[in-house]
TORLUM-261498 format. One record per residue (C-alpha): x negated, y negated, z negated; residue number from 1. Coordinates in steps of 0.001 Angstrom, whole numbers, padded with zeros to 6 digits, always signed. Layout:
! TORLUM-261498
<pt><east>X</east><north>Y</north><up>Z</up><resi>NUM</resi></pt>
...
//
This chain:
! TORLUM-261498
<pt><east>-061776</east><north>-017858</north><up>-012724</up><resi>1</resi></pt>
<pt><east>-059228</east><north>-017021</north><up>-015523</up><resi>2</resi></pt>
<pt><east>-056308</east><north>-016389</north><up>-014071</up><resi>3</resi></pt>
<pt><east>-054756</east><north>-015235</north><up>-010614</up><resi>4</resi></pt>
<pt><east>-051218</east><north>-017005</north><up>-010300</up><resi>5</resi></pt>
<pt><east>-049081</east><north>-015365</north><up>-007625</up><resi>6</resi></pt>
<pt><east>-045992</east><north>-017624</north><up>-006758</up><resi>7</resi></pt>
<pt><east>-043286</east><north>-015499</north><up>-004178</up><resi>8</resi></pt>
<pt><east>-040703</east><north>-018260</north><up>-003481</up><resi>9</resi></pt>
<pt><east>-038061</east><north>-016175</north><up>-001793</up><resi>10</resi></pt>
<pt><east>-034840</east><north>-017801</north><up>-000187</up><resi>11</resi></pt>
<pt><east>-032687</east><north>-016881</north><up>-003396</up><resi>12</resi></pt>
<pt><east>-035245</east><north>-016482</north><up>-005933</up><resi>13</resi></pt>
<pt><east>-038688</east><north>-017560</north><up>-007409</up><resi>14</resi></pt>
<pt><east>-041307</east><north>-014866</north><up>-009123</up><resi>15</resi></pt>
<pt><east>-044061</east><north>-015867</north><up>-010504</up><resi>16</resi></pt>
<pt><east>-046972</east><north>-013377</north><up>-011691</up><resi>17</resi></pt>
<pt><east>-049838</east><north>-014400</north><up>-014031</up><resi>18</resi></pt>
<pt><east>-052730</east><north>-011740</north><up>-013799</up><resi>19</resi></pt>
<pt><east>-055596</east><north>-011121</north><up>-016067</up><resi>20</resi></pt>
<pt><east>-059231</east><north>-011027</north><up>-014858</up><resi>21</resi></pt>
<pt><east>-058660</east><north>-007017</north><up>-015606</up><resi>22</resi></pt>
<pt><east>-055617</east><north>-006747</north><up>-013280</up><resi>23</resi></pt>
<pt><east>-053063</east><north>-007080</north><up>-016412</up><resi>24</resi></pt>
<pt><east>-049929</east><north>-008986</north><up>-015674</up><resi>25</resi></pt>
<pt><east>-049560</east><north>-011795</north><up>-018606</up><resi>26</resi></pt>
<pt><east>-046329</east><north>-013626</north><up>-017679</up><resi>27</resi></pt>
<pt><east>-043506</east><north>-012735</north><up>-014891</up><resi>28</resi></pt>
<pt><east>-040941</east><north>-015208</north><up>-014234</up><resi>29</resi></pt>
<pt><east>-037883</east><north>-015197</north><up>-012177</up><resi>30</resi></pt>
<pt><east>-035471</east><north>-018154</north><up>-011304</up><resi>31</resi></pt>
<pt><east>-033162</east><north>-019045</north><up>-008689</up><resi>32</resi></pt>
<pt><east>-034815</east><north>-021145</north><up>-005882</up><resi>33</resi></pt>
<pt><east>-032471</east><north>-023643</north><up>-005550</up><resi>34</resi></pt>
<pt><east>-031531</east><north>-025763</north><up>-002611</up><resi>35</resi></pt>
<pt><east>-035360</east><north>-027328</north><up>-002897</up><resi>36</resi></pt>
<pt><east>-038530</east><north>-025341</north><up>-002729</up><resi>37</resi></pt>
<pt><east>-040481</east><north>-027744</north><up>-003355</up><resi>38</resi></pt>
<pt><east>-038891</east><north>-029038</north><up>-006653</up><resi>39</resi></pt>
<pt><east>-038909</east><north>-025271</north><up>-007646</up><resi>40</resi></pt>
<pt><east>-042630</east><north>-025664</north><up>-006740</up><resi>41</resi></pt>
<pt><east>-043356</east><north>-028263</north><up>-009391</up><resi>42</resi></pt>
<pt><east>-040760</east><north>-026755</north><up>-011771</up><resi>43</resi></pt>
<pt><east>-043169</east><north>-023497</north><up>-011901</up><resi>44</resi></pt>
<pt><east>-046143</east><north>-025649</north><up>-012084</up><resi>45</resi></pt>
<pt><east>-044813</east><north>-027356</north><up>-015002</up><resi>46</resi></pt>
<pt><east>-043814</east><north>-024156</north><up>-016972</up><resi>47</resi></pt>
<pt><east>-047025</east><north>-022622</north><up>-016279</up><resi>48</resi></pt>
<pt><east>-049017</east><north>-025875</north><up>-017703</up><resi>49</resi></pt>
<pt><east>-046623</east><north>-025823</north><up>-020322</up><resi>50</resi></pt>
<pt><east>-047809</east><north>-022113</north><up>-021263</up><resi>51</resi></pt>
<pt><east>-050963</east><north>-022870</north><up>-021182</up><resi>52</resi></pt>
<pt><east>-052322</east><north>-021668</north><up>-018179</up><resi>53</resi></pt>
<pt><east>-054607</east><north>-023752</north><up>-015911</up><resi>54</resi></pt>
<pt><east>-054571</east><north>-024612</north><up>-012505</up><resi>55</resi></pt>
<pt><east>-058012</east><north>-025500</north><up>-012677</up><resi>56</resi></pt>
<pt><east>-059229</east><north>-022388</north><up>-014465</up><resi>57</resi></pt>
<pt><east>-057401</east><north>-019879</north><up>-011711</up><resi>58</resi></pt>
<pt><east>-056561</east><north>-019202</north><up>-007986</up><resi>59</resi></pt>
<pt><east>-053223</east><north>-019710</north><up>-006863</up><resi>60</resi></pt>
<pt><east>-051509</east><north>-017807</north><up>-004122</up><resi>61</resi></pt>
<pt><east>-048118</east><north>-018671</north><up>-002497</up><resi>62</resi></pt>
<pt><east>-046286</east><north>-016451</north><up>-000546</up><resi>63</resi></pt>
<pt><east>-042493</east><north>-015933</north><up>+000804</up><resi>64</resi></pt>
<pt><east>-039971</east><north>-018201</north><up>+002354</up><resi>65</resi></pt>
<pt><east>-041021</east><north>-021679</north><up>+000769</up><resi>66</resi></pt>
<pt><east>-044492</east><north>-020890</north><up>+000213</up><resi>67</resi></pt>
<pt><east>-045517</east><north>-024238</north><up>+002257</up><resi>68</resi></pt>
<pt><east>-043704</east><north>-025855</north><up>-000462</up><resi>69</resi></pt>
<pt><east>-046138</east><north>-024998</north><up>-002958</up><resi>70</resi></pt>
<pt><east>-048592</east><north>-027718</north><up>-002559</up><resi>71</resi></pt>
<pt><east>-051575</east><north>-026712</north><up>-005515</up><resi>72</resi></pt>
<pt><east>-051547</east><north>-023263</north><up>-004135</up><resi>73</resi></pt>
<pt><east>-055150</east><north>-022282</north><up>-002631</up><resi>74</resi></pt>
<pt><east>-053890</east><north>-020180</north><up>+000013</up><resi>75</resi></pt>
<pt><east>-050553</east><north>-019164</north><up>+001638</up><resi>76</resi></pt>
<pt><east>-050175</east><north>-016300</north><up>+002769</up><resi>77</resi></pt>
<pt><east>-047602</east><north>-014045</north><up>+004704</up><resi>78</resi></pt>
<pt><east>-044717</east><north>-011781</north><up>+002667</up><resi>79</resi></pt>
<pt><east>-045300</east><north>-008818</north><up>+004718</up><resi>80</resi></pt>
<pt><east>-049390</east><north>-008792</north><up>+003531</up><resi>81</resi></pt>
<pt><east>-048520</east><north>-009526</north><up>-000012</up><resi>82</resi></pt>
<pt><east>-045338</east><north>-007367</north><up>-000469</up><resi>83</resi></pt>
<pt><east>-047647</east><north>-004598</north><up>+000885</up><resi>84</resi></pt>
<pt><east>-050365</east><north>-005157</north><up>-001763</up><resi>85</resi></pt>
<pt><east>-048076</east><north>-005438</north><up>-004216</up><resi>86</resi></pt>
<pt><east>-046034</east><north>-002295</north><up>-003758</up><resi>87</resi></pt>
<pt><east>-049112</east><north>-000415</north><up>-003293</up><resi>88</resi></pt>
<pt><east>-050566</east><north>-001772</north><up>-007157</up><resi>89</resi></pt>
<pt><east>-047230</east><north>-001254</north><up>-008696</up><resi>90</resi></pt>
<pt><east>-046618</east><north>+002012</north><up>-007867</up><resi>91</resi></pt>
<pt><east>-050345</east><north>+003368</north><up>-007329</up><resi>92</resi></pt>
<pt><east>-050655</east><north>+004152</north><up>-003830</up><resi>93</resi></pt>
<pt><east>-051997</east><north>+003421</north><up>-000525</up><resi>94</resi></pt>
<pt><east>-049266</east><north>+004889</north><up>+001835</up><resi>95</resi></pt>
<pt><east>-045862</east><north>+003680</north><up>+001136</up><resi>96</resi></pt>
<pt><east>-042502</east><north>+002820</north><up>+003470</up><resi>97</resi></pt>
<pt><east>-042142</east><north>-000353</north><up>+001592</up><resi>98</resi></pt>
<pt><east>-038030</east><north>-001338</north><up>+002206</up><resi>99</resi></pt>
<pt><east>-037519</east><north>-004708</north><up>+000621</up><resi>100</resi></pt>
<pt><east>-034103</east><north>-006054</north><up>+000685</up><resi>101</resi></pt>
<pt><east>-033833</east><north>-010014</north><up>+000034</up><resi>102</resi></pt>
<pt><east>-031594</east><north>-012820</north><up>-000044</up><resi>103</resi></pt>
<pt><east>-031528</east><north>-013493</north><up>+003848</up><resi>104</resi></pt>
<pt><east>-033453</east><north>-010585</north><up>+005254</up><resi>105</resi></pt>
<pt><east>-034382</east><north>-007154</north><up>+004974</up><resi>106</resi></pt>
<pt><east>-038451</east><north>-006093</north><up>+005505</up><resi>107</resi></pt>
<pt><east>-039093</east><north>-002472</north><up>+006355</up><resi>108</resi></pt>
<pt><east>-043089</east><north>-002262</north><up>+005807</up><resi>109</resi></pt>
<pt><east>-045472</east><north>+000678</north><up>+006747</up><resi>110</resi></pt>
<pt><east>-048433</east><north>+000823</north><up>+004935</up><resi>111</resi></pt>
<pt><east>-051763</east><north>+003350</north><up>+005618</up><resi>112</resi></pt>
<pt><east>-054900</east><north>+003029</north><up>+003387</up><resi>113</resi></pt>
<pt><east>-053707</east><north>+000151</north><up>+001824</up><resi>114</resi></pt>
<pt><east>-053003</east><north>-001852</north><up>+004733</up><resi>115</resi></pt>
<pt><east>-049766</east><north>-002874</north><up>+006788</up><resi>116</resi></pt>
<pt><east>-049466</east><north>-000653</north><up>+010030</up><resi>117</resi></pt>
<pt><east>-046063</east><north>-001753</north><up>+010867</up><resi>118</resi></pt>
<pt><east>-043096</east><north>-003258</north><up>+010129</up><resi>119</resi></pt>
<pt><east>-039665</east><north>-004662</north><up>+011019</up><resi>120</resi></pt>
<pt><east>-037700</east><north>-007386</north><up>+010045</up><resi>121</resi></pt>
<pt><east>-033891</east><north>-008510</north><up>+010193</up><resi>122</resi></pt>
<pt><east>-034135</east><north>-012175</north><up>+009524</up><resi>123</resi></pt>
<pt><east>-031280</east><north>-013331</north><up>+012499</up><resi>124</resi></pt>
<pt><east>-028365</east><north>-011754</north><up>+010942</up><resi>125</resi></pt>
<pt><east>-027401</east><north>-011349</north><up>+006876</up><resi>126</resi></pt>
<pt><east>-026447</east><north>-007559</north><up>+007317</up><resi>127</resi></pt>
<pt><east>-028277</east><north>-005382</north><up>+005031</up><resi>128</resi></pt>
<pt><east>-029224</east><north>-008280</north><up>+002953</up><resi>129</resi></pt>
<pt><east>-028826</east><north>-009330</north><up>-000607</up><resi>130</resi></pt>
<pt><east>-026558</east><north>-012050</north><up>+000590</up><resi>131</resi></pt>
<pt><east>-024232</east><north>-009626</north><up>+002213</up><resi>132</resi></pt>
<pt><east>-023758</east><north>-007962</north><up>-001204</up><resi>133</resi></pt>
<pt><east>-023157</east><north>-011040</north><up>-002786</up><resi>134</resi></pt>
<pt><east>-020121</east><north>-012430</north><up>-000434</up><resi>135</resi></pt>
<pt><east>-019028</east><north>-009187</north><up>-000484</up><resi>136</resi></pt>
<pt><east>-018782</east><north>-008879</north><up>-004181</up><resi>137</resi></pt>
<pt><east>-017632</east><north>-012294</north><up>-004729</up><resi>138</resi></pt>
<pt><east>-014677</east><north>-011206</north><up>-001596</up><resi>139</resi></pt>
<pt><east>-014039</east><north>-008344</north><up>-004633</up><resi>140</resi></pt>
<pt><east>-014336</east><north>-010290</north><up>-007524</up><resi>141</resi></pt>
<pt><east>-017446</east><north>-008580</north><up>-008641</up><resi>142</resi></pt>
<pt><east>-021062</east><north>-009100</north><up>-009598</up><resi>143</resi></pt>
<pt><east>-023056</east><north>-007351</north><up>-007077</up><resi>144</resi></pt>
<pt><east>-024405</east><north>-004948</north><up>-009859</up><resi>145</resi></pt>
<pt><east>-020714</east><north>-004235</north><up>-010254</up><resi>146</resi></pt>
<pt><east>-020177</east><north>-003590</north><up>-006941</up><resi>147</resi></pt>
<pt><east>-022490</east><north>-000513</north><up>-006713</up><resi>148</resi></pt>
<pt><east>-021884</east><north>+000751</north><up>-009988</up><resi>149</resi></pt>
<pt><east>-017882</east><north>+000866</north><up>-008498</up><resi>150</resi></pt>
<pt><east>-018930</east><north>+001852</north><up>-005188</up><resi>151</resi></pt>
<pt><east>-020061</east><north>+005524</north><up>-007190</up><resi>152</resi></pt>
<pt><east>-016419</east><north>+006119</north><up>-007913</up><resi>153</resi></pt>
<pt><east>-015291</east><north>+005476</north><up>-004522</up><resi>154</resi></pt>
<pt><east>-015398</east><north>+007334</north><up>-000271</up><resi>155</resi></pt>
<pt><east>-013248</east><north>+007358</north><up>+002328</up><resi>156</resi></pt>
<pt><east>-013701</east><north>+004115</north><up>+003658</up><resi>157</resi></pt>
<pt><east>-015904</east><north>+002658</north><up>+006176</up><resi>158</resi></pt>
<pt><east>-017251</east><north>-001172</north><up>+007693</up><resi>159</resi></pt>
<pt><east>-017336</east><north>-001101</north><up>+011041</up><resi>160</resi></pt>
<pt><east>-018642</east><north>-004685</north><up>+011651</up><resi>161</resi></pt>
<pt><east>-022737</east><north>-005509</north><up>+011340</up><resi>162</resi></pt>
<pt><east>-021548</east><north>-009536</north><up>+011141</up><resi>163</resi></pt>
<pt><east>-021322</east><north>-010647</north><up>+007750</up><resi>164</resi></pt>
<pt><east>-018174</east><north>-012723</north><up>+008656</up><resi>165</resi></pt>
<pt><east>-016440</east><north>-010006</north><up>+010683</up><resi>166</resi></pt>
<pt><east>-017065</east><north>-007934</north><up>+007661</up><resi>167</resi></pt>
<pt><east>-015894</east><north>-010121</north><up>+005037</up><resi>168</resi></pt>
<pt><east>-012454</east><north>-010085</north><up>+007184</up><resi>169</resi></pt>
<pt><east>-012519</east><north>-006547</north><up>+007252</up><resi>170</resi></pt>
<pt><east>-012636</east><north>-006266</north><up>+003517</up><resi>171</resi></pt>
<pt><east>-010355</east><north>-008815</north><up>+003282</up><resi>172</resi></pt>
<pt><east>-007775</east><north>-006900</north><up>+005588</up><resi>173</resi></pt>
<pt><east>-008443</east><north>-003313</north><up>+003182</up><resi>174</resi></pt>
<pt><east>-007344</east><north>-005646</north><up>+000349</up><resi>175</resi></pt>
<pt><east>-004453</east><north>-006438</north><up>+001509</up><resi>176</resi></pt>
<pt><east>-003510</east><north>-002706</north><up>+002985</up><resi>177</resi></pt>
<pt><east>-004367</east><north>-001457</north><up>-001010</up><resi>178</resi></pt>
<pt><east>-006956</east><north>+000243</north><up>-000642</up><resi>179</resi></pt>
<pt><east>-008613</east><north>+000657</north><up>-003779</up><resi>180</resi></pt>
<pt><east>-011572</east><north>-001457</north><up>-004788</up><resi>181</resi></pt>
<pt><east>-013754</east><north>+001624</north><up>-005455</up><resi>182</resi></pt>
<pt><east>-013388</east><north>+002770</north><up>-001641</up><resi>183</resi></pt>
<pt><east>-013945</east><north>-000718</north><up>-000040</up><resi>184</resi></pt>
<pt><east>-017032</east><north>-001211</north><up>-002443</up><resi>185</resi></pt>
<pt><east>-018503</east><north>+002499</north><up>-001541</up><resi>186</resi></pt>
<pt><east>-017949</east><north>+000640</north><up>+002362</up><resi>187</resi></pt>
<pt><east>-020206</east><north>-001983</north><up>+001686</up><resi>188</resi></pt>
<pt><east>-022979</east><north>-000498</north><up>+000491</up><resi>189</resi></pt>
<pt><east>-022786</east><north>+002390</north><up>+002743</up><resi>190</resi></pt>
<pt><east>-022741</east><north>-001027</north><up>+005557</up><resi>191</resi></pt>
<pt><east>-026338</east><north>-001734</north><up>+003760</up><resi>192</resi></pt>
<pt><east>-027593</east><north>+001566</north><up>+003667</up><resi>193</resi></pt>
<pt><east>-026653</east><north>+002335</north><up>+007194</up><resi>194</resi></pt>
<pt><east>-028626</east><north>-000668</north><up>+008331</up><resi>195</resi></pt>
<pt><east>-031772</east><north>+000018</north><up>+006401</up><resi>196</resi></pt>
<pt><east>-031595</east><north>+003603</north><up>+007931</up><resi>197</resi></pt>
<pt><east>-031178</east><north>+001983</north><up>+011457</up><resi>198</resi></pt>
<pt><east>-034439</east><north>-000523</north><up>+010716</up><resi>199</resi></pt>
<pt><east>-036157</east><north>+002865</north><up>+009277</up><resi>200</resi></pt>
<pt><east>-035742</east><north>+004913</north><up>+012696</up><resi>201</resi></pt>
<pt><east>-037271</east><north>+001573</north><up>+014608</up><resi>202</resi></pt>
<pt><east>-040267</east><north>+001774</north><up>+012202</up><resi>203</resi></pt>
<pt><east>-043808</east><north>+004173</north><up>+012757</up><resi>204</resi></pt>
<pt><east>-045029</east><north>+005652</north><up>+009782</up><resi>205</resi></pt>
<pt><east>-046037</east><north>+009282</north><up>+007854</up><resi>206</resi></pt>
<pt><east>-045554</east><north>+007895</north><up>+004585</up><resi>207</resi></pt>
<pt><east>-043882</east><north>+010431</north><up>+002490</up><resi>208</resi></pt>
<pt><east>-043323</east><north>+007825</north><up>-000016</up><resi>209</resi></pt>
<pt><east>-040740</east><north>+005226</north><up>+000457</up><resi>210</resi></pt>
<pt><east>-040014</east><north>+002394</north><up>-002568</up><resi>211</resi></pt>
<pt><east>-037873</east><north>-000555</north><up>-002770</up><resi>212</resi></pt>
<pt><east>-038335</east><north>-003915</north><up>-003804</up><resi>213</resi></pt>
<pt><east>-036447</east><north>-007036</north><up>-003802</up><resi>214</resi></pt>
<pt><east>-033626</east><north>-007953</north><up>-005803</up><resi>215</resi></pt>
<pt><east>-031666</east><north>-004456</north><up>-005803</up><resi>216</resi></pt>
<pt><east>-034633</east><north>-002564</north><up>-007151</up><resi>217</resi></pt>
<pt><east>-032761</east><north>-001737</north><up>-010802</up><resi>218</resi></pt>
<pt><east>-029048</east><north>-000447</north><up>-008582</up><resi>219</resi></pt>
<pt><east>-029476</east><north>+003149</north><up>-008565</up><resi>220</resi></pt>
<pt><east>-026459</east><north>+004019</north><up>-006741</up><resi>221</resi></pt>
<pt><east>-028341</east><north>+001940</north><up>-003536</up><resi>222</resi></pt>
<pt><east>-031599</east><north>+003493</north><up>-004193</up><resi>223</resi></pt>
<pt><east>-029749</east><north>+007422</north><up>-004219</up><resi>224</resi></pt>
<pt><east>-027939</east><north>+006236</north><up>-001384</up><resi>225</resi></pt>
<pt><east>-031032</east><north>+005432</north><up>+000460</up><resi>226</resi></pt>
<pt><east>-032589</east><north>+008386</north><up>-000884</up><resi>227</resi></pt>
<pt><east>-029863</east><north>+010889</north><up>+001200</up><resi>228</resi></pt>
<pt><east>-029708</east><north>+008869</north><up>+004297</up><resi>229</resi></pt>
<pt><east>-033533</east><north>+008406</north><up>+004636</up><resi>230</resi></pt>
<pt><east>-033685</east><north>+012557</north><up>+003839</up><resi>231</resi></pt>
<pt><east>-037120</east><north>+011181</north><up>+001289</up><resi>232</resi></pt>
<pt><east>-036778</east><north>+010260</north><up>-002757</up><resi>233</resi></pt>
<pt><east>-036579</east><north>+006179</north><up>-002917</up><resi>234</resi></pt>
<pt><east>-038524</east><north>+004833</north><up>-005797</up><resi>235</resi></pt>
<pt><east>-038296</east><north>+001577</north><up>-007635</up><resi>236</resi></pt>
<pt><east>-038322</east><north>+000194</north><up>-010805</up><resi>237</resi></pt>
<pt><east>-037971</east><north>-003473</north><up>-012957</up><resi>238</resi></pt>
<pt><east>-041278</east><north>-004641</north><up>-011652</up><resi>239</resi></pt>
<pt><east>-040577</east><north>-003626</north><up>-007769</up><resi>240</resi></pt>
<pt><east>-038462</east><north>-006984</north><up>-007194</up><resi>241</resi></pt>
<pt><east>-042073</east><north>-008790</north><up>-008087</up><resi>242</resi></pt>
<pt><east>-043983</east><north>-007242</north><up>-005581</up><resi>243</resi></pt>
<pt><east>-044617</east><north>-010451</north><up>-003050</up><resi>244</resi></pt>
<pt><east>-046313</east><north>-012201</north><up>-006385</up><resi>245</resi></pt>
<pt><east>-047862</east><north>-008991</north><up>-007221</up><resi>246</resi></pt>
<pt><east>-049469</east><north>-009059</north><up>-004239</up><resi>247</resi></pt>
<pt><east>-050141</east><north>-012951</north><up>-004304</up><resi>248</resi></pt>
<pt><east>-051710</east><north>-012696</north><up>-007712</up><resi>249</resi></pt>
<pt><east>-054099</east><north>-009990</north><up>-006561</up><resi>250</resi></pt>
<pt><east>-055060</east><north>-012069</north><up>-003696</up><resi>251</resi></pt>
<pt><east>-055757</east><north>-015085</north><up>-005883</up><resi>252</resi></pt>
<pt><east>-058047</east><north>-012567</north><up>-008159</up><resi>253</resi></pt>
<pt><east>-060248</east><north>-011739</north><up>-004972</up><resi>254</resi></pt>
<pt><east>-060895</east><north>-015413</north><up>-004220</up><resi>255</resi></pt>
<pt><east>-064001</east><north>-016714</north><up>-005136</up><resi>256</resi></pt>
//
């Protein structure tokens, strides 16, 4: 085997990992998933033919939200076992509170000796998510990056609502009381990180490590946010929002 291809199609976005035979990432890709999976699916496939890097010389892994979509994988496998393995390679440990915050849901993961002891998911309601963000900042006329970077500057203001609707019309109503954008955008994320903390208290673990991953991983005013609610430093970095194909490409590297 050559290469182990991990292939995360999330709900909002595609990663794609190409791994070594010595555990050295050669190409990461990200793209928006569009409305089909399964044309994303074929899109990757091209790109990676197209690079050079055979199907038929590797093990492919699929994982996340359209991973059924991926017909040439050899294996599918769950996002909670692969975001696990991943976190744990990418930042070089075995006991992590793994928070990943996606396009439609939010996965809380607790991991012990490598393995997944427990986790939670919201995947009924958009709170918390990646998605909430974005209507939010679009509500704002932001980018979601934006949004946090504002939401520094601002207090005083809170969300009361956990429905992404209700909450879009509670924004909508600060607007149009004045408040300043800075205090309605310090709301929302304060919205987020008040969720994650509620998932967190639902969740067993003695991991003194907690890292996110996901799309947010790079917005350090969520991650410090986290970090005081939670009481525990949050870690991340650029390579934390490719954890599920991380985890998929590692898989595909153990396959004979």
């Amino acid at each position: 085997m050559k290469y182990g291809i991990g292939i995360d199609i999330g709900s909002t976005c595609a990663k794609t990992i190409v791994m070594g035979e010595d555990g050295s990432i050669l190409r990461r890709s990200l793209q928006p998933t569009g409305w089909s999976s399964v044309d994303t699916a074929e899109g990757i496939r091209g790109a990676l033919a197209a690079e050079g890097y055979s199907l038929a010389e590797s093990r492919c892994v699929a994982t996340g939200y359209g991973r059924i979509s991926v017909p040439y994988a050899d294996k599918c496998v769950t996002e909670i076992t692969c975001h696990a393995k991943g976190a744990c390679h990418i930042f070089g440990r075995d006991e992590l509170l793994i928070i990943d915050i996606g396009g439609q849901d939010t996965k809380l993961i607790a991991v012990e000796d490598g393995a997944v002891k427990d986790f939670v998911m919201n995947d009924k309601c958009s709170a918390g998510t990646g998605r909430f963000l974005e209507i939010m900042a679009n509500t704002l006329s932001l980018r979601p990056e934006e949004l946090c970077r504002l939401a520094a500057s601002g207090g005083n203001t809170s969300i009361s609502s956990m429905c992404t609707v209700f909450a879009e019309s509670e924004v909508i109503s600060l607007i149009g009381r004045g408040e300043k954008r800075e205090n309605i955008a310090y709301a929302v994320v304060d919205s987020i990180v008040k969720k994650v903390v509620s998932q967190a208290s639902r969740i067993h673990t003695d991991a003194a490590t907690v890292c996110l991953t996901g799309g947010l991983c790079e917005f350090d005013y969520l991650i410090d946010c986290l970090s005081g609610q939670l009481g525990k430093p949050v870690i991340s970095g650029p390579d934390a929002r490719y954890a599920g194909a991380v985890g998929a490409a590692l898989t595909a590297r153990s396959m004979k």
